[in-house]
C-alpha positions in Angstrom: -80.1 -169.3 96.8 -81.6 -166.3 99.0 -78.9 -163.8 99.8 -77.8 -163.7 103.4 -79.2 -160.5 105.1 -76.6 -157.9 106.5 -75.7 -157.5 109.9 -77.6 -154.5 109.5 -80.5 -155.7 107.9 -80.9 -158.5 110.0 -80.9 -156.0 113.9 -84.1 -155.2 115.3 -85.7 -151.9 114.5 -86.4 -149.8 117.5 -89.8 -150.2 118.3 -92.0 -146.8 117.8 -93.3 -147.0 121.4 -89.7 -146.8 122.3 -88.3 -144.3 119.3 -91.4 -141.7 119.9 -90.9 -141.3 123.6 -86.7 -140.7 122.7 -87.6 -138.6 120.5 -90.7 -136.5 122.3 -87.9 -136.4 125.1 -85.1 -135.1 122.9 -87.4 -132.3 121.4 -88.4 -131.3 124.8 -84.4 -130.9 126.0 -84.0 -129.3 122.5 -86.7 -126.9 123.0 -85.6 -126.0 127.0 -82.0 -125.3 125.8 -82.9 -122.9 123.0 -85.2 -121.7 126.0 -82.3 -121.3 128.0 -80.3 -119.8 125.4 -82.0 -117.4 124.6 -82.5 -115.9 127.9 -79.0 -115.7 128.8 -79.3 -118.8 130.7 -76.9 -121.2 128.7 -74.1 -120.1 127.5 -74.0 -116.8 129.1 -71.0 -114.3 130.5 -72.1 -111.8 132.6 -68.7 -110.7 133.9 -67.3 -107.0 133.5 -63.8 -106.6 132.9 -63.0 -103.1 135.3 -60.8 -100.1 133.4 -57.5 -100.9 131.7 -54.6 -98.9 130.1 -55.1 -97.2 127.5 -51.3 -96.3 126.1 -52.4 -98.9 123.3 -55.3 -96.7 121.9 -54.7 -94.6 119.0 -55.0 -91.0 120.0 -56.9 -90.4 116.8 -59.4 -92.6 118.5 -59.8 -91.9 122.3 -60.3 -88.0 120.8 -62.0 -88.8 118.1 -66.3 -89.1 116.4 -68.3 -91.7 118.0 -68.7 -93.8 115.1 -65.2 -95.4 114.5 -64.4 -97.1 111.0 -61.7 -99.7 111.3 -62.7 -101.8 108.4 -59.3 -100.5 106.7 -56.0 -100.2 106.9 -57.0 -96.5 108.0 -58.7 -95.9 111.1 -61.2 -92.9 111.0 -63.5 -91.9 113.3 -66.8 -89.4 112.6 -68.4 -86.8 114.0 -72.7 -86.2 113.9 -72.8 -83.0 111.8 -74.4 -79.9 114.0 -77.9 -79.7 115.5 -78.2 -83.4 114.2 -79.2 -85.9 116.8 -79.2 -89.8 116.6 -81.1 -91.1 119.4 -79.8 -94.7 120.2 -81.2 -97.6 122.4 -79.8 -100.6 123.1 -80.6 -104.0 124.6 -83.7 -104.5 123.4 -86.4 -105.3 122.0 -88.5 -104.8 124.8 -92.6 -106.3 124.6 -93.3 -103.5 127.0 -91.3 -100.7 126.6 -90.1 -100.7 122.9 -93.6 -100.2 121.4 -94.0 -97.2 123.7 -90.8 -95.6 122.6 -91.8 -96.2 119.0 -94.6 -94.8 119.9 -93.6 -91.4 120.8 -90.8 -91.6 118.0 -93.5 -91.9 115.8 -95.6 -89.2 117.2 -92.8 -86.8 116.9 -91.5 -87.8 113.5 -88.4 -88.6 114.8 -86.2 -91.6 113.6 -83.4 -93.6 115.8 -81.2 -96.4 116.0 -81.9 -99.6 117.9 -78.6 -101.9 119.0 -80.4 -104.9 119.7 -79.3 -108.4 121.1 -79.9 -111.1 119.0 -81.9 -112.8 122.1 -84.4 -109.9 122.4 -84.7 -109.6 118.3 -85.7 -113.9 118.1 -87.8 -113.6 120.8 -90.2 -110.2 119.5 -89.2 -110.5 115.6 -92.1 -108.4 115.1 -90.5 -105.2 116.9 -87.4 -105.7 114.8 -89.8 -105.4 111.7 -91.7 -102.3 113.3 -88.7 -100.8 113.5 -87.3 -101.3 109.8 -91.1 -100.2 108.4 -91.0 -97.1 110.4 -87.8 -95.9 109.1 -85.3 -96.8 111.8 -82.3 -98.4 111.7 -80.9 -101.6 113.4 -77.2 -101.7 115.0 -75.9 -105.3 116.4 -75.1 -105.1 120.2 -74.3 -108.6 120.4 -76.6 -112.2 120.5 -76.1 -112.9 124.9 -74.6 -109.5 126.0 -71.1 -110.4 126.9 -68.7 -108.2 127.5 -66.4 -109.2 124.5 -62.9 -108.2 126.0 -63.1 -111.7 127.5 -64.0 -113.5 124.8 -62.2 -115.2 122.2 -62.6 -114.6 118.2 -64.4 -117.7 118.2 -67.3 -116.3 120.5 -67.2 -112.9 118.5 -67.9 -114.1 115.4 -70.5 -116.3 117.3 -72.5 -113.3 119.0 -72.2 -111.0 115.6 -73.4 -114.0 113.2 -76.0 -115.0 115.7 -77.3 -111.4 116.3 -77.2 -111.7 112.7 -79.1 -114.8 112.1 -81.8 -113.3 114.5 -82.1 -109.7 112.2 -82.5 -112.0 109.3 -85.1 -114.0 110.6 -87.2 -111.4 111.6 -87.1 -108.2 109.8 -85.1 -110.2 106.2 -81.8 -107.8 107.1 -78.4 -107.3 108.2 -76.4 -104.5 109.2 -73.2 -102.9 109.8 -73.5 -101.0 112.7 -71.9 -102.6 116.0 -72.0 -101.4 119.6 -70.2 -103.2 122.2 -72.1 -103.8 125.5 -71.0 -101.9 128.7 -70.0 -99.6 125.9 -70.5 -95.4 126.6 -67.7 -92.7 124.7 -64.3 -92.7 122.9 -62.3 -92.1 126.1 -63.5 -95.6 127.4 -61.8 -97.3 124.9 -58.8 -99.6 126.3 -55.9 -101.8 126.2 -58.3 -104.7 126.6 -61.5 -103.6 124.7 -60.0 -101.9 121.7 -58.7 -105.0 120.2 -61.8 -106.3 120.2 -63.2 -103.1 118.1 -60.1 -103.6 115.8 -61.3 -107.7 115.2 -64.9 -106.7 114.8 -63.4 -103.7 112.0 -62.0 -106.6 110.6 -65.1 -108.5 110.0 -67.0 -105.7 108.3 -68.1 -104.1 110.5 -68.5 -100.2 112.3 -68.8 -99.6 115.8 -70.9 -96.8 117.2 -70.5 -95.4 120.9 -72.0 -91.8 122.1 -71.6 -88.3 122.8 -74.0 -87.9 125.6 -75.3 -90.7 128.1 -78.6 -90.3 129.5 -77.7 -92.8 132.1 -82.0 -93.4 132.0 -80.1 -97.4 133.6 -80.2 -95.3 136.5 -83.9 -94.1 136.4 -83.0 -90.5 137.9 -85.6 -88.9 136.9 -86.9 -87.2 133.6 -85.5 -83.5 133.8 -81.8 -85.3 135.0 -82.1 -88.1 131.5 -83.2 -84.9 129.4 -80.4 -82.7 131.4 -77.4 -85.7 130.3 -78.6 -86.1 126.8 -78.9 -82.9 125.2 -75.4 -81.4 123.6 -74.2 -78.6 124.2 -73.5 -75.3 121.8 -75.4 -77.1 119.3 -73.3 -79.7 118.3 -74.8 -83.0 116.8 -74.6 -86.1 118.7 -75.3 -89.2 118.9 -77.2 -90.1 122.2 -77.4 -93.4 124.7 -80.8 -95.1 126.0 -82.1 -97.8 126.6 -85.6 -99.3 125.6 -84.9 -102.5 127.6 -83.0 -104.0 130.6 -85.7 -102.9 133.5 -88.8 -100.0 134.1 -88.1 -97.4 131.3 -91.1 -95.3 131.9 -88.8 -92.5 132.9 -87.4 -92.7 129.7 -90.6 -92.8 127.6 -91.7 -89.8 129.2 -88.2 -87.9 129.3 -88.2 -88.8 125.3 -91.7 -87.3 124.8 -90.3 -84.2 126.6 -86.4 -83.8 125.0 -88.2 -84.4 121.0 -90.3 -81.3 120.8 -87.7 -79.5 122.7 -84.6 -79.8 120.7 -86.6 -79.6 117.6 -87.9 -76.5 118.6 -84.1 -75.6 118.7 -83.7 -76.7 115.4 -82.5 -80.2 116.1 -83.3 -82.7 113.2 -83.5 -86.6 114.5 -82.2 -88.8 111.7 -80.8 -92.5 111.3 -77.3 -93.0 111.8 -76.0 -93.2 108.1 -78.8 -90.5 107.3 -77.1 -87.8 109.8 -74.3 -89.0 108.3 -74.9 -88.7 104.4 -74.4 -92.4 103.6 -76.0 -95.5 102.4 -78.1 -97.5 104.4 -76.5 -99.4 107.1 -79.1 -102.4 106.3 -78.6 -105.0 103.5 -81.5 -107.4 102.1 -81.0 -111.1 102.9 -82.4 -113.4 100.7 -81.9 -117.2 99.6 -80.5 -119.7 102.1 -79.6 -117.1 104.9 -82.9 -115.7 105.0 -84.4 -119.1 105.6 -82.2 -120.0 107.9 -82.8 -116.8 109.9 -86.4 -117.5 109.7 -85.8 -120.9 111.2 -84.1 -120.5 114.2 -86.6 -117.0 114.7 -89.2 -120.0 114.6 -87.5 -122.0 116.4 -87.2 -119.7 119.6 -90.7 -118.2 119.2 -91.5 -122.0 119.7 -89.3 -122.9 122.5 -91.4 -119.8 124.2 -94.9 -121.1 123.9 -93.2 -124.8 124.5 -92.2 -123.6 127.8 -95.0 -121.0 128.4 -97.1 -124.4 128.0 -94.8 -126.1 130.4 -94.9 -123.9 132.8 -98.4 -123.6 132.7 -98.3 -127.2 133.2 -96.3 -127.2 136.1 -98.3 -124.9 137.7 -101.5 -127.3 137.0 -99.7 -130.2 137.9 -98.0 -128.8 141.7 -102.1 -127.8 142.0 -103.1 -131.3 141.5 -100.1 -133.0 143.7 -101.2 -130.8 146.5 -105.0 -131.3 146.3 -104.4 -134.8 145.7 -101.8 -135.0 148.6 -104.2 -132.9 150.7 -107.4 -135.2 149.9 -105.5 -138.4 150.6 -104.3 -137.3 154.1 -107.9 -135.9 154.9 -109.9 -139.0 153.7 -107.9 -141.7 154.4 -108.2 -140.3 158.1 -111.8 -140.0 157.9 -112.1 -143.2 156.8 -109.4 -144.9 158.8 -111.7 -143.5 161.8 -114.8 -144.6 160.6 -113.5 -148.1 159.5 -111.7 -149.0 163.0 -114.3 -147.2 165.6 -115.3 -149.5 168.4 -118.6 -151.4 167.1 -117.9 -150.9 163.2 -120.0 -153.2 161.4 -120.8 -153.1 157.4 -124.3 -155.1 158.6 -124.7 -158.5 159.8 -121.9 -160.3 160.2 -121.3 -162.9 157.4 -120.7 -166.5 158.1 -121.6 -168.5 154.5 -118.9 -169.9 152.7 -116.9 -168.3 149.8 -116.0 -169.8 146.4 -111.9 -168.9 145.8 -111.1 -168.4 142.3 -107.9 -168.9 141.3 -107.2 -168.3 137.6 -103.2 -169.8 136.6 -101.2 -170.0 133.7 -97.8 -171.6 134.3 -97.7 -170.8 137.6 -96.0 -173.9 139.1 -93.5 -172.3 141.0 -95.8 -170.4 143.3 -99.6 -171.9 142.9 -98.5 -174.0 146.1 -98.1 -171.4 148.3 -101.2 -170.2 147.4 -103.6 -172.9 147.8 -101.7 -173.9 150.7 -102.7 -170.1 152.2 -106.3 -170.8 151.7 -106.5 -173.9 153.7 -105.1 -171.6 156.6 -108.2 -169.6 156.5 -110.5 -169.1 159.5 -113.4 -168.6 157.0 -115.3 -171.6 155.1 -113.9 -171.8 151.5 -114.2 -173.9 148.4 -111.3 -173.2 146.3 -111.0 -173.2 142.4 -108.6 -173.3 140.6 -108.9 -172.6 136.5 -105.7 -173.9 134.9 -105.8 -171.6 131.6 -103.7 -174.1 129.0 -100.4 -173.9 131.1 -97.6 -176.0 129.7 -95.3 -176.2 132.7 -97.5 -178.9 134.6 -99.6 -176.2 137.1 -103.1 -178.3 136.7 -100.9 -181.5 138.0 -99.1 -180.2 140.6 -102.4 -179.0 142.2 -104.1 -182.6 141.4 -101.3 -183.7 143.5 -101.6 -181.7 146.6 -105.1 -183.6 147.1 -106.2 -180.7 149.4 -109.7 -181.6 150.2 -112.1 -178.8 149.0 -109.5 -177.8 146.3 -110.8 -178.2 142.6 -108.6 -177.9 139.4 -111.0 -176.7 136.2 -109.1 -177.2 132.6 -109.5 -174.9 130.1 -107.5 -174.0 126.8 -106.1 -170.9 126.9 -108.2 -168.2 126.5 -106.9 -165.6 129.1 -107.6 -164.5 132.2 -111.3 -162.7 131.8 -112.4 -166.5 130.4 -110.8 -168.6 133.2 -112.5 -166.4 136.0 -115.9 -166.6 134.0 -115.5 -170.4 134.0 -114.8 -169.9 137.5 -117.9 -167.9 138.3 -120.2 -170.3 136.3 -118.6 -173.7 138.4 -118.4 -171.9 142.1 -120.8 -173.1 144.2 -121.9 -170.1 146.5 -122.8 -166.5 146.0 -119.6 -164.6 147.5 -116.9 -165.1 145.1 -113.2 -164.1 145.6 -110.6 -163.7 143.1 -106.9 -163.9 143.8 -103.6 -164.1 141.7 -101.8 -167.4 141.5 -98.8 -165.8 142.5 -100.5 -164.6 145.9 -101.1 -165.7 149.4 -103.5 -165.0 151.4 -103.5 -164.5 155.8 -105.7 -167.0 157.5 -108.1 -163.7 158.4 -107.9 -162.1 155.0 -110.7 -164.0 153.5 -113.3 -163.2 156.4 -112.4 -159.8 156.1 -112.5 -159.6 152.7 -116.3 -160.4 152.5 -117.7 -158.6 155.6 -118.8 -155.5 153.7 -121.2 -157.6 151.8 -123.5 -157.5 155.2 -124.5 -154.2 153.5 -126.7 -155.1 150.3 -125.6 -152.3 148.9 -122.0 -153.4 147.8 -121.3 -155.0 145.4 -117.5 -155.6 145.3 -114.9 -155.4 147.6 -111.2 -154.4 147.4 -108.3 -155.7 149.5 -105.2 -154.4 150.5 -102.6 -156.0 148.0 -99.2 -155.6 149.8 -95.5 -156.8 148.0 -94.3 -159.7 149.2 -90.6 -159.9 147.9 -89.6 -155.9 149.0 -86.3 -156.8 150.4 -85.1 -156.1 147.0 -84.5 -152.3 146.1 -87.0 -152.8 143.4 -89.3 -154.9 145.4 -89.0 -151.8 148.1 -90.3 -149.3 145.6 -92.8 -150.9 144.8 -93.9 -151.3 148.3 -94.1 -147.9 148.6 -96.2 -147.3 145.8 -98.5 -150.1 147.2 -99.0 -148.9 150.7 -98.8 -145.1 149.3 -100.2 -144.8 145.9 -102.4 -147.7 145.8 -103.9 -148.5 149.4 -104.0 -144.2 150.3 -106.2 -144.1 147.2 -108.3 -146.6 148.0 -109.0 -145.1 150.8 -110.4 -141.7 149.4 -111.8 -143.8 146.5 -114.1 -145.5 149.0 -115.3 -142.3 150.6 -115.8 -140.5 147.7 -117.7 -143.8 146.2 -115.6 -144.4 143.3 -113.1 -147.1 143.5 -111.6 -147.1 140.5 -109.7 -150.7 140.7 -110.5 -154.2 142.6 -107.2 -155.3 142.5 -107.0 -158.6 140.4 -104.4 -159.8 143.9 -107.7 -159.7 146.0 -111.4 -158.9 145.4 -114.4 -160.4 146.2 -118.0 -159.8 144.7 -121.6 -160.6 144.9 -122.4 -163.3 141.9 -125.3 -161.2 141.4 -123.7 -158.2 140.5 -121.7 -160.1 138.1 -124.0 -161.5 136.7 -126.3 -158.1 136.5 -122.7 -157.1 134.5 -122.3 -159.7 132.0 -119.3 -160.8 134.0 -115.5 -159.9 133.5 -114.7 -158.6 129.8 -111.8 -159.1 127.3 -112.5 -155.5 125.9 -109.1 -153.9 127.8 -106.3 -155.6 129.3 -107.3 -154.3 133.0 -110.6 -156.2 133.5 -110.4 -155.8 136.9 -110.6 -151.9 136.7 -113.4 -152.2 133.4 -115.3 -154.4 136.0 -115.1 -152.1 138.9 -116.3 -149.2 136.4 -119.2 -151.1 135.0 -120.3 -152.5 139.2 -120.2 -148.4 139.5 -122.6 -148.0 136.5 -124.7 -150.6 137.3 -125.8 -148.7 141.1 -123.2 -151.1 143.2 -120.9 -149.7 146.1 -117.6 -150.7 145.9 -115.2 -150.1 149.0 -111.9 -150.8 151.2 -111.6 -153.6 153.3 -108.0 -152.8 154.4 -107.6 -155.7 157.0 -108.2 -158.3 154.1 -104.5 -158.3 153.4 -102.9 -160.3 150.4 -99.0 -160.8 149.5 -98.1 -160.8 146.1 -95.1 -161.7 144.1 -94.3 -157.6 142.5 -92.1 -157.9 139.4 -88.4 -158.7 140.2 -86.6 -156.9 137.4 -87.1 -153.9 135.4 -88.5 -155.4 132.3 -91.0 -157.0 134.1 -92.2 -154.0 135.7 -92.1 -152.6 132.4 -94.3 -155.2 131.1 -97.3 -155.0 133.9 -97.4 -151.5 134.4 -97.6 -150.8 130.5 -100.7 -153.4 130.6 -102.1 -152.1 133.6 -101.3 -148.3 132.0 -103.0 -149.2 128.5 -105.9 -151.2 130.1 -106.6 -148.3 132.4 -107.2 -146.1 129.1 -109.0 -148.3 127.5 -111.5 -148.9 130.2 -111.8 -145.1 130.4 -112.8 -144.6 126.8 -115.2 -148.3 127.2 -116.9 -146.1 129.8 -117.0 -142.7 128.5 -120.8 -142.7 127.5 -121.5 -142.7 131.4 -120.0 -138.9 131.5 -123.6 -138.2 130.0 -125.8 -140.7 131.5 -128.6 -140.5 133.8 -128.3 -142.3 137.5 -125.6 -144.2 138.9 -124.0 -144.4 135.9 -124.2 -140.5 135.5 -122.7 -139.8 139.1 -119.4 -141.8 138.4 -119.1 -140.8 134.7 -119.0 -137.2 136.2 -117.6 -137.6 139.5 -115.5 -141.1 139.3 -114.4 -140.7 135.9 -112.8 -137.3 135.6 -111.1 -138.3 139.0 -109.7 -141.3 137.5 -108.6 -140.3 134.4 -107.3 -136.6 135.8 -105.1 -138.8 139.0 -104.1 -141.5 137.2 -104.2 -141.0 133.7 -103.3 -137.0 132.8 -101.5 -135.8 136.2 -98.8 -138.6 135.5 -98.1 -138.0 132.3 -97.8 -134.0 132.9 -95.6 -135.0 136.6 -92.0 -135.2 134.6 -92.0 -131.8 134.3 -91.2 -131.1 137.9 -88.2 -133.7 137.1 -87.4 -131.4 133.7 -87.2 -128.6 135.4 -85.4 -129.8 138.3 -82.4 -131.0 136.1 -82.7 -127.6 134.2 -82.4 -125.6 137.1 -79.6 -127.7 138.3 -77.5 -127.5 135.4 -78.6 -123.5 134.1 -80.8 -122.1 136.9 -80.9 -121.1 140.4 -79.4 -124.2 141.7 -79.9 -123.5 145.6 -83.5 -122.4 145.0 -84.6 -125.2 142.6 -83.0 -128.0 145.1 -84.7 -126.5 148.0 -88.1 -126.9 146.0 -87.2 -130.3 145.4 -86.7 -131.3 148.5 -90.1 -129.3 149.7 -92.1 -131.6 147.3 -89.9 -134.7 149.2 -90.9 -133.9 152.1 -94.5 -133.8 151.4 -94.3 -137.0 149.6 -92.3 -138.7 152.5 -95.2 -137.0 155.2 -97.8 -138.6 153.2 -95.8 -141.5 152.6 -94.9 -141.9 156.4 -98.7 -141.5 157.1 -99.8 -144.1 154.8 -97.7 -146.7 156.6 -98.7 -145.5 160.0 -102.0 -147.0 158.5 -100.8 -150.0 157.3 -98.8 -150.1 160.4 -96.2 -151.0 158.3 -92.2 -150.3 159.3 -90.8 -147.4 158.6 -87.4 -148.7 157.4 -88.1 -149.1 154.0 -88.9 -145.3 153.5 -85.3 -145.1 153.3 -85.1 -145.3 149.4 -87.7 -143.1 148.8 -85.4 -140.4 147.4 -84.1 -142.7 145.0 -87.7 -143.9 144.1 -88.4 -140.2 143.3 -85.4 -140.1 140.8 -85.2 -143.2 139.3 -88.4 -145.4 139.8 -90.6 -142.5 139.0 -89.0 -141.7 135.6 -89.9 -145.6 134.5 -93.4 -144.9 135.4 -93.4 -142.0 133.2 -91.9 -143.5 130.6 -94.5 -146.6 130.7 -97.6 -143.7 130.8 -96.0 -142.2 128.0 -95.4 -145.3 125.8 -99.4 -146.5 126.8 -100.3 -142.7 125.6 -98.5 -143.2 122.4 -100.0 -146.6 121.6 -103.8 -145.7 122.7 -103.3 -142.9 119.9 -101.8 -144.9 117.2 -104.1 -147.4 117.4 -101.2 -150.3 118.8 -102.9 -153.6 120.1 -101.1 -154.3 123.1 -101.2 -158.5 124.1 -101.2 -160.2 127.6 -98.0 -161.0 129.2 -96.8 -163.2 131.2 -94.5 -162.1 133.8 -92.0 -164.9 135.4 -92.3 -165.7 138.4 -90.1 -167.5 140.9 -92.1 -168.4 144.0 -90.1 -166.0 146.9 -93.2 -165.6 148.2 -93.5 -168.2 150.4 -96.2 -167.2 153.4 -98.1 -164.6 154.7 -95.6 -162.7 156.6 -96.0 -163.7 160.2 -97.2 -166.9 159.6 -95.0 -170.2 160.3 -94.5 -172.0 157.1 -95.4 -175.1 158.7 -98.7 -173.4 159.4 -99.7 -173.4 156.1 -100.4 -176.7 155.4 -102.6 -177.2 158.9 -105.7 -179.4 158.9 -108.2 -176.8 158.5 -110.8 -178.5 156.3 -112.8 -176.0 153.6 -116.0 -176.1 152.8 -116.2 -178.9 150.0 
């Protein structure tokens, strides 16, 4: 007897299209908070606690050597022996200004101390091991830079062991020197920061402040940082710059200056513990530590180019939105103008009768509706339509109806490309439309649908597909996508002669072209865009016919949106690469592979997958960045999407009304779109076979808006 599986055993594995994207997503927040954390964005204290007390200091200490040892029970405090100097700089390293002060350290045989942050060291490991190889020493001066009075131990230890972690993993060391930031002589120790300096004596460690302060922070000039830094009588000292923190070219050159001058004077520049007559302050980290250093030094030099990448993307992709943006608004007015000037005619005005195709798998709740809006039309029809193996009794319900001029073709399933092929090779005239058995048609939209064919030149038309069922909040974004994203398009598609999509809602073409391209395929799962691409090839014009208006049932829940826009998604992909040999083609098919093609895949393909960023970065900046600023960009790129969106309707003379959830559209409806791209990305690469499915539909819509519902079954005969 077979073992009963586990509840665990017997649950669903996530599927990879869904674990990959979590995962890609994940990364990517991973990657922007290390980002953030090591620039001081995240988890960052930038306060400054002002003067305290100091009746809590040991005199010992506010009177004492700048490098205090409170490791022991003891407390000591040293002095830099005579004409000894230790130049110190802290907050860095810098990328620009670091190598030019180890530059003229290096010139003048001179050696120094550098208190760097750990965020500086992780993010130019390579200065940190410049510095070691040349012989100069490395002090901690914490990981963010916080002024530790108002931290707890907790955050101590976390900035030393960090700052540690980041020595390790980029020069293989640690260290025992410390200097607190906002840190300067003994006499500005306090009540409030010398417990801290006892704690951090505690942990191992020896903190190192100055004699003389260059104040170079305050750039005032080189003879006034040369002035403040050199000692007086000839004492040793140890001095304060900075190779980091802002413009340090005053400090390069005052350094190149105050070298040769004090060791003219007989000044000797040494490390720390070498002006000092002690070991090294630096220890070698091996084993576990040293790979975990090197990990997390990885880690943030990839979270730079991650983001360097991102925000090179960003820049590409707010380029694209614009020019996109910009070229809709232009050419959809151009051709708006040119389409509805007084006299517009494609050619002569066509009269013959048109063979309706109407492909349908279990689409009893709603095939009705639409053969009843095809005996409303005010233009000759035959209608067809191929019953593709449905189980829920569509074939009969249309045998029922005994609509004169109506036909009902039986077929086992085979899918859609095979039903409208069977339809093709049984219509009866040369003008052939194809609709969705979830549509309806207007009584004009078939005669408008097939003027353009007056010009022999065209070889497909495309109609304006419009949602139906939009008084849902779904239904509503989708209706704004439709009038926006997909009639705009069309739009500038048309003028710039590559209409990438007849929508499989409404379409109409010349049996001759179909036949000139072996008719619709089963290569991709969006034959009506691998159609449209191959009528392009063959030398066809496709265009716009935006009176030809259709009403179609738009998925009703999130699921099934999922489900169509991942096929549509995929198939789009896979009708690119099917036509990919035109980018190097001769002829018509030359001009779209190098004109149509790159617009297609670039606006519909690569520009949405790279658009999330604006939404990363938007919740970044919300949560860790300039908050006013990065909500005032947002609602810049709103308001050219609602301009554009506004316009579009203004064209479809549509109402404005339903605009009114386009901000949530932009935050919610948006991020399933990406999702979908992303998931039809990840299975075009692995090599996934996606299958046809069927979405459930429910029959809402009804009529052609505008259009009694007892018009639709008037006694308008079609051509038989």
């Amino acid at each position: 007897m077979t073992p009963r599986k586990s509840g665990a055993a017997r649950r669903r594995r996530v599927p990879m299209r869904y674990l990959v994207p979590l995962l890609f997503l994940v990364a990517l927040l991973a990657m922007l908070m290390l980002r953030g954390y090591v620039h001081s964005e995240i988890l960052a204290d930038h306060r400054v606690r002002p003067p305290a007390p100091t009746d809590q200091v040991p005199q010992q200490v506010l009177g004492g050597g700048p490098v205090i040892d409170a490791r022991g029970a003891e407390i000591t405090t040293r002095q830099i022996p005579r004409k000894k100097l230790v130049l110190t700089f802290d907050d860095g390293p810098d990328p620009v200004w670091t190598p030019k002060v180890l530059d003229v350290l290096k010139k003048h045989d001179a050696r120094a101390v550098f208190f760097v942050t750990g965020t500086m060291a992780s993010r130019h490991p390579g200065l940190v091991r410049r510095m070691v190889d040349e012989g100069h020493e490395i002090g901690l001066h914490t990981f963010n830079h916080p002024d530790l009075s108002y931290q707890s131990t907790n955050r101590i230890d976390w900035e030393l062991s960090q700052n540690q972690l980041a020595l390790a993993g980029s020069a293989g060391i640690r260290t025992t020197l410390f200097r607190p930031p906002y840190s300067s002589s003994n006499d500005g120790f306090d009540n409030r920061s010398w417990p801290v300096t006892e704690y951090i004596g505690s942990r191992g460690y020896i903190t190192v402040v100055n004699n003389t302060d260059s104040e170079d922070y305050k750039r005032p000039g080189v003879e006034a940082i040369i002035k403040r830094a050199t000692p007086k009588g000839g004492k040793g000292a140890i001095v304060l710059m900075h190779d980091s923190g802002g413009d340090r070219s005053q400090t390069v050159a005052a350094l190149d200056r105050f070298i040769p001058e004090l060791q003219r004077k007989g000044y000797d520049f040494k490390r720390l513990t070498g002006a000092l007559g002690v070991q090294s302050a630096h220890t070698p980290v091996t084993g576990l530590d040293l790979w975990k250093g090197k990990a997390f030094v990885y880690a943030v030099q990839a979270s730079e180019h991650v983001t360097t990448v991102l925000v090179a993307g960003l820049a590409v992709i707010g380029a694209l939105v614009i020019a996109r943006f910009g070229l809709m608004l232009v050419l959809s007015a151009v051709h708006a103008r040119r389409t509805r000037r007084r006299g517009f005619r494609w050619g002569p005005e066509i009269h013959e009768p048109v063979s309706v195709l109407v492909p349908a798998y279990n689409e009893a709740k709603c095939i009705e509706n639409t053969v009843r809006s095809l005996m409303s039309s005010d233009h000759p029809v035959e209608v067809i339509v191929i019953d593709d193996g449905s189980t829920d009794g569509t074939a009969r319900l249309v045998e029922g109806l005994r609509l004169p001029g109506v036909r009902v073709i039986r077929q086992h399933n085979a899918g859609k490309p095979a039903a409208l092929n069977r339809g093709v090779a049984n219509a009866r005239h040369d003008l052939i439309v194809m609709m969705d058995g979830d549509t309806v048609f207007e009584p004009s939209t078939v005669r408008e649908l097939v003027q353009p064919f007056g010009d022999p030149r065209v070889g497909a038309v495309a109609g304006n597909a419009k949602v139906g069922n939009k008084d849902s909040l779904i239904g509503a974004w989708q209706h704004i996508e439709y009038v926006m994203g997909f009639n705009l398009d069309r739009r500038m598609y048309d003028l710039l002669r590559c209409m990438p999509t007849i929508p499989g809602a409404v379409g109409a073409f010349r049996r001759s072209a179909l036949e000139r391209v072996g008719g619709m395929s089963d290569d991709t799962l969006a034959e009506d865009t691998d159609i449209t691409m191959a009528l392009h090839r063959d030398g066809w014009r496709v265009v716009y016919a935006e009176n030809a208006r259709a009403w179609t049932e738009a998925p009703e829940t999130v699921q099934q949106l999922w489900s169509q826009r991942y096929r549509w998604s995929y198939g789009t992909m896979q009708a690119i690469w099917k036509h990919k040999r035109s980018f190097v083609e001769s002829g018509p098919s030359g001009r779209f592979g190098r004109v149509g093609l790159p617009l297609v895949s670039l606006f519909m393909v690569l520009a949405p997958l790279l658009a999330p960023l604006i939404d990363v970065f938007l919740l970044y900046g919300l949560v860790f960045g300039p908050t006013q600023k990065t909500i005032m960009a947002w609602l810049g790129v709103l308001a050219i999407q609602a301009i554009c969106a506004a316009y579009a309707f203004r064209l479809d003379r549509e109402k404005m009304t339903h605009l009114i959830s386009l901000p949530l559209q932009q935050i919610l409806y948006r991020q399933l779109m990406y999702v979908v791209l992303l998931q039809s990305w990840i299975t075009a690469l692995t090599g996934g076979r996606l299958r046809w499915q069927k979405l459930r539909r429910t029959g809402v819509v009804g009529s052609a808006p505008g259009i009694p519902t007892q018009a639709r079954g008037a006694d308008r005969r079609p051509v038989g």
